[in-house]
C-alpha positions in Angstrom: 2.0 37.0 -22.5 -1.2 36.2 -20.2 -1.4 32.7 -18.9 -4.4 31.6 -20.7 -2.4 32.8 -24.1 0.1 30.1 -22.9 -2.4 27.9 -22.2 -4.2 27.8 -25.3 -0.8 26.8 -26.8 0.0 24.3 -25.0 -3.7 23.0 -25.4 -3.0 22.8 -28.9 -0.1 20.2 -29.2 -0.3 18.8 -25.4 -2.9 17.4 -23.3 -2.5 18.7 -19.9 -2.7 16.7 -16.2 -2.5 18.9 -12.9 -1.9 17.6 -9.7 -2.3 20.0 -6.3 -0.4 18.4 -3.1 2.3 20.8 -1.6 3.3 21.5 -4.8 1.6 22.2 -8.1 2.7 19.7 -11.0 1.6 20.4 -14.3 2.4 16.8 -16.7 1.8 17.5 -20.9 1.7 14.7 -23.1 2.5 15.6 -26.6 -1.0 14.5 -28.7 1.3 13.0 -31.5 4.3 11.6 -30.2 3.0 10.4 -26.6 5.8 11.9 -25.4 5.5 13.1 -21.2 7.6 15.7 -19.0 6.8 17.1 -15.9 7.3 20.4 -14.1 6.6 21.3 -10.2 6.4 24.7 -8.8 4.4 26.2 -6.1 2.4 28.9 -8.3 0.4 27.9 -11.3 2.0 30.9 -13.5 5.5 29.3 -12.6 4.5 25.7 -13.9 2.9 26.9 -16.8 6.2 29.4 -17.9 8.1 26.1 -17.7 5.8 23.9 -19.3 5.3 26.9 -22.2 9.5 27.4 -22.0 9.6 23.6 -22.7 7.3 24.3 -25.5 8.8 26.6 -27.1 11.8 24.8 -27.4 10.5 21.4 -28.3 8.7 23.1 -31.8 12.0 25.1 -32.3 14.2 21.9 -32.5 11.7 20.6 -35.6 
């Protein structure tokens, strides 16, 4: 799956913070809930397969 798949997804249930120092950190904050996790990597396709993994899981456990 393309990242900008993965990002529309997330877009739809997360609103999305990235932060560049040595690292890339990607933070979603569910829209509904307010709920917040964070993911660090050094590539952006990394962050966002973690942040779309997390995702994933999160709907699945509904």
């Amino acid at each position: 799956m393309r990242n900008t798949t993965k990002l529309n997804h997330l877009l739809m249930l997360y609103d999305l913070t990235f932060s560049m120092d040595e690292l890339l950190t990607l933070t979603i904050v569910h829209k509904s809930t307010g709920r917040a996790e964070s993911f660090t990597d050094t590539a952006y396709a990394k962050v966002l397969q973690k942040a779309y993994s997390y995702m994933k899981k999160e709907v699945k456990s509904i």
